[in-house]
C-alpha positions as CSV (number, residue, x, y, z in Angstrom):
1,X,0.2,-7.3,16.1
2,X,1.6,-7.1,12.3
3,X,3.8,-3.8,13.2
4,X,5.5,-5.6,15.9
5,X,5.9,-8.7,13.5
6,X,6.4,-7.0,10.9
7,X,10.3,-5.1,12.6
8,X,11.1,-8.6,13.9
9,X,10.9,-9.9,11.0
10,X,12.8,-7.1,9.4
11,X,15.6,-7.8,12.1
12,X,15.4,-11.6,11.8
13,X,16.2,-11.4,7.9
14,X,18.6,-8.8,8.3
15,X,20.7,-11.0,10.7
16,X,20.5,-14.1,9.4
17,X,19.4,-13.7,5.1
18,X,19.2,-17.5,4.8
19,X,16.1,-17.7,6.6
20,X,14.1,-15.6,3.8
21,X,12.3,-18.1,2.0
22,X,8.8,-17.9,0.1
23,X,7.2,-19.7,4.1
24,X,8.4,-17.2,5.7
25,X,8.0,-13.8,3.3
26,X,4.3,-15.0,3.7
27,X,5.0,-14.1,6.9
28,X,6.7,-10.4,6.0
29,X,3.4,-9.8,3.8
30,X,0.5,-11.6,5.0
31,X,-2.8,-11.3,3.4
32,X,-5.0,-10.3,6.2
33,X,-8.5,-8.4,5.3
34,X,-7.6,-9.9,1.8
35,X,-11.1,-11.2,1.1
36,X,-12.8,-7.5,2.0
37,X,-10.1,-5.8,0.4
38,X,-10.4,-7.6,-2.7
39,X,-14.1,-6.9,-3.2
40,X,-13.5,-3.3,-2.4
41,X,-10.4,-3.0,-4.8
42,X,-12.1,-5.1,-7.7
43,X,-15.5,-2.3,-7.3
44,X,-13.2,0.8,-7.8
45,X,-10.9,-0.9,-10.5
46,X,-8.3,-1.5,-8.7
47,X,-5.5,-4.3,-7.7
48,X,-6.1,-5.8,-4.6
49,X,-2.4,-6.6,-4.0
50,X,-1.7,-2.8,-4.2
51,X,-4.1,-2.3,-2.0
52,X,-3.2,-4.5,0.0
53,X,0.6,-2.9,0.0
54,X,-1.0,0.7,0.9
55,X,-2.9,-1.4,3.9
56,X,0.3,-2.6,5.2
57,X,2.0,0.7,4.7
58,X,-0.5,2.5,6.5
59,X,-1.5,0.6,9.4
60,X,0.1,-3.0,9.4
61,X,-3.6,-4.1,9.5
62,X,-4.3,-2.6,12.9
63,X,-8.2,-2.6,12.1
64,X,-8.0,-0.3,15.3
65,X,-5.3,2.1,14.4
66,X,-5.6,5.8,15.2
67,X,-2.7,8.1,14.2
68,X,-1.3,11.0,16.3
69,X,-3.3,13.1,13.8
70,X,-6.5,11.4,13.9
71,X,-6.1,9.2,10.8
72,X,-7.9,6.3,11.5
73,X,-8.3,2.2,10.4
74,X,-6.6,0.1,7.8
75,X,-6.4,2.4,5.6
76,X,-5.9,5.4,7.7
77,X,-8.8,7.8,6.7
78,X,-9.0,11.1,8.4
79,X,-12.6,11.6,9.5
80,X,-13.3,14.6,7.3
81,X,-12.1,12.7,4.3
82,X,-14.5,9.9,4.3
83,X,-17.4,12.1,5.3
84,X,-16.5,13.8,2.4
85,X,-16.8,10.4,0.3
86,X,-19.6,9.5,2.4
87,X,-21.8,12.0,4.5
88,X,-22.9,9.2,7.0
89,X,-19.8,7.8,7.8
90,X,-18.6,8.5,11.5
91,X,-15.0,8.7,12.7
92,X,-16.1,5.5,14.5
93,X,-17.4,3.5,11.4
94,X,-13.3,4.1,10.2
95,X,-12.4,1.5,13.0
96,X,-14.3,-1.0,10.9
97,X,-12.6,-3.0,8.6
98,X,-15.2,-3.3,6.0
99,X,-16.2,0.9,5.9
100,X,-12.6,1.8,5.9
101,X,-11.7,-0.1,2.9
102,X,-15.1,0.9,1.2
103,X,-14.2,4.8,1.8
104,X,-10.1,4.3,1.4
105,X,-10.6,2.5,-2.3
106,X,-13.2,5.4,-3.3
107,X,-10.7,7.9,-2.2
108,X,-7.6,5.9,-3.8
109,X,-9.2,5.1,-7.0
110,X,-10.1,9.2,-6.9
111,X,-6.9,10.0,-7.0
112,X,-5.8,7.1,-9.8
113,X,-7.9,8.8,-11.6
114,X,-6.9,12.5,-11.3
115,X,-3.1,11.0,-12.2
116,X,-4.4,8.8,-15.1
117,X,-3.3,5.4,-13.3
118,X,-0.3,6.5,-12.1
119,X,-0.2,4.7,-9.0
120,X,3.4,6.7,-7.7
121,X,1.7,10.2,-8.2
122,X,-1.6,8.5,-6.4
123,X,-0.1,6.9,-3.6
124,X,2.2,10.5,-2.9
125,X,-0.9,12.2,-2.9
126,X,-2.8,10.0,-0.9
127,X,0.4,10.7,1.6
128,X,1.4,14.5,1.1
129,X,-1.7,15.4,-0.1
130,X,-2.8,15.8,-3.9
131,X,-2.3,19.7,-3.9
132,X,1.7,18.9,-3.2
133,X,1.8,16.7,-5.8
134,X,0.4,18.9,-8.3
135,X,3.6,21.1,-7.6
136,X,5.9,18.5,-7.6
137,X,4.6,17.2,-11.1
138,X,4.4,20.9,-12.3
139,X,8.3,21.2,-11.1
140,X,9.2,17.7,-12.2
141,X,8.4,17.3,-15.6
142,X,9.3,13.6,-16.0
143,X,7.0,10.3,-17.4
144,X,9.2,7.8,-15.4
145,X,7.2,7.0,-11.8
146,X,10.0,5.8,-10.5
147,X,12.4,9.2,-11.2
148,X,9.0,10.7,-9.9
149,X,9.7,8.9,-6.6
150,X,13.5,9.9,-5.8
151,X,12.2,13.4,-6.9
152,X,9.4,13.6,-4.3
153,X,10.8,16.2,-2.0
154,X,9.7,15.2,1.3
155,X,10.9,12.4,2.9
156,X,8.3,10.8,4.0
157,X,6.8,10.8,1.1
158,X,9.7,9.2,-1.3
159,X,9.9,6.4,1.8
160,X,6.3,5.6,1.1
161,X,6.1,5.6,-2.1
162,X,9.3,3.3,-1.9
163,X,7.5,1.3,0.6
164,X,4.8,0.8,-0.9
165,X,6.0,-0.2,-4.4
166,X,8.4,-3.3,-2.5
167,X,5.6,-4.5,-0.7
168,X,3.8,-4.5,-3.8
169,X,6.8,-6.3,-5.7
170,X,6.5,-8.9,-3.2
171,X,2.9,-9.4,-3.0
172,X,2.5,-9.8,-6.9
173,X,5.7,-12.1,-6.8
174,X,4.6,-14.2,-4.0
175,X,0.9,-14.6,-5.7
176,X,2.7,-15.3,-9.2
177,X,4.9,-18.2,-6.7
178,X,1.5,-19.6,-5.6
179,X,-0.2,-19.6,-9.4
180,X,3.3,-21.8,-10.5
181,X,4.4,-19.0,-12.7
182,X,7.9,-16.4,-12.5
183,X,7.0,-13.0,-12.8
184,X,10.6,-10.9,-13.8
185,X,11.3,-7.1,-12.7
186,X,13.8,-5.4,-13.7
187,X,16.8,-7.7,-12.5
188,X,14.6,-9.7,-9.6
189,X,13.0,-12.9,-10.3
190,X,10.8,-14.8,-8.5
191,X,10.0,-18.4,-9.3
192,X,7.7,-21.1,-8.4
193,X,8.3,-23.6,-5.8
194,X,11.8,-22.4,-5.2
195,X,12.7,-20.8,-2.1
196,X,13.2,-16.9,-2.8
């Protein structure tokens, strides 16, 4: 159960800070579904390890999940969306791992595309929808993403974005820790085979 986990975990390393170490953040972002997330990703041109964050986001890798609106799977697909992707796919088929991701990296690399790689404009419009965002980037004439972010005027929104991009920091950083190099962002660094 990764959501369940995932908040103890979240309490543990608030509590007690020391026990944060590169073991147990492989914990806090496991790489479940990577192998079928990768191969979708890598088909639409995208990273797998933002995928990957989105995944977490979304469901916590609940292959089963169903939201209280009907959004379904890992990547939390409503049922009209996919079908719209793909006419044969069945609100059941988005409780399978390997058709959710197939149909969620279509619909995320869509939306990549409408906002030219700009993976904060694409992952608030994969949330709020990408007729909101059109507004917001009508209203918020900046080129920074991450000014974009604190702009975003719903919550929700700026919290997934925000979300989204840390889990994404620490996926990148804990597969740059495994491949023995640092990557540096901004002020954080994250180097191999120290504890973090």
């Amino acid at each position: 159960d990764g959501l369940n986990a995932f908040t103890w975990l979240s309490k543990t390393f608030s509590q007690y800070p020391e026990l944060k170490s590169a073991a147990t953040l492989k914990l806090f972002y496991p790489k479940w579904f990577y192998s079928e997330v990768q191969k979708e990703a890598l088909a639409n041109g995208l990273d797998p390890l933002l995928v990957l964050s989105l995944v977490r986001q979304e469901s916590a890798f609940n292959e089963g999940a169903v939201s209280r609106v009907g959004a379904r799977g890992l990547m939390q697909l409503m049922p009209r969306t996919a079908r719209g992707l793909d006419h044969r796919l069945k609100a059941k088929d988005l409780l399978v791992a390997g058709k959710n991701l197939h149909a969620g990296t279509i619909y995320f690399a869509g939306l990549m595309k409408r906002y030219q790689g700009n993976a904060a404009l694409a992952l608030a419009a994969y949330n709020a929808g990408y007729g909101a965002v059109d507004i917001w980037v009508s209203r918020y004439r900046v080129q920074n993403p991450l000014l974009f972010a604190y702009l975003i005027p719903y919550r929700e929104t700026r919290e997934y974005v925000g979300s989204i991009g840390l889990n994404f920091y620490w996926y990148q950083a804990l597969e740059a820790r495994a491949m023995g190099s640092t990557v540096l962002m901004g002020d954080l660094q994250c180097a191999p085979k120290k504890d973090i």
